[in-house]
C-alpha positions, 0 to 999 in steps of 0.5 A: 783432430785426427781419429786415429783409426782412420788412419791405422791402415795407412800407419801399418803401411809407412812402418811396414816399409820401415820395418823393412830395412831391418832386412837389408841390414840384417848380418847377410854370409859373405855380404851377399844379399839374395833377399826380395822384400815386397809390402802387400796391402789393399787388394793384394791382400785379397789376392793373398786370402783367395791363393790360400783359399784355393790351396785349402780346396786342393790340399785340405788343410784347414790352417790355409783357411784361418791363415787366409782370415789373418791376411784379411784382417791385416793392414799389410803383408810383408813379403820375404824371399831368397834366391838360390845361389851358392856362395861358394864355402863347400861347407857341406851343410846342403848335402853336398860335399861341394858347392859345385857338387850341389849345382850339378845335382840339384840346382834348385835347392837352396844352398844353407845359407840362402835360408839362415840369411832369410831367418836372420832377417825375418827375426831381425824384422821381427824385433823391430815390429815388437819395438812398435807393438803392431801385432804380427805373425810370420806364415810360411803358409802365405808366403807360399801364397805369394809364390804361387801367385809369382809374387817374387819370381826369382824366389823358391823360399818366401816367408811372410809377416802378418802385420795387423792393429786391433784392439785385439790381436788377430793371431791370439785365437786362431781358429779355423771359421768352417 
């Protein structure tokens, strides 16, 4: 007979990497995939909660703390990021009339649509984690964890979703413990 609590980490895991694959196949412009996806557990975890920590002394900003209480309250974290490069449509959305235009002036800002293909897989990942009624959070907040922990190197933009089973979800009352 199987408990099934001791088996809730290792169930948010394997749906994890499932859930993922929403991504690779979420509708991407010009068929260019610049996505990075990693799945955080275990220890990374606590590597996660300890960058938001140290963000929360330098900043101030008491959502870092709640926000590095969720990562340890989940099972897994799964990672989200989009490289900068252009794709050459000139569409302007950037700022720049061109896309040469925006390389030569300010290369590290992402071109639009490194970031709408990134929101479409976030979302597209996100109704596959409501298909399986696991609780969950998308945080900028750890994706900048992530970035700042090199986590995905060659991504300026990182996104995380917060993957958590309990008999009560962890991102309901979300207060900041002091």
């Amino acid at each position: 007979m199987i408990d099934i609590k001791e088996i809730v980490e290792e169930q948010v895991i394997s749906l994890a990497k499932n859930i993922s694959l929403a991504a690779i196949t979420a509708p991407k412009a010009r068929g260019v995939d610049n996505l990075e996806i990693r799945i955080a557990y275990g220890k990374e975890l606590e590597k996660l909660s300890e960058k938001l920590q140290e963000l929360h002394k330098t900043t101030g900003q008491e959502f870092l703390l709640r926000d590095s209480n969720n990562v340890l309250q989940s099972q897994a974290v799964i990672l989200v990021g989009s490289k900068v490069k252009i794709l050459g449509l000139d569409c302007g959305y950037c700022g720049f009339n061109s896309c040469k235009e925006k390389e030569e002036n300010a290369p590290l800002a992402p071109c639009f649509f490194n970031s709408n293909d990134l929101g479409i897989a976030i979302g597209s990942m996100c109704s596959k984690i409501a298909d399986h009624r696991i609780d969950s959070r998308v945080m900028f907040s750890v994706g900048l964890a992530a970035r700042e922990l090199s986590l995905l190197p060659e991504c300026p933009t990182v996104l995380a979703i917060v993957l958590s089973v309990s008999n009560k979800s962890v991102f309901f009352d979300r207060v900041v413990n002091k």
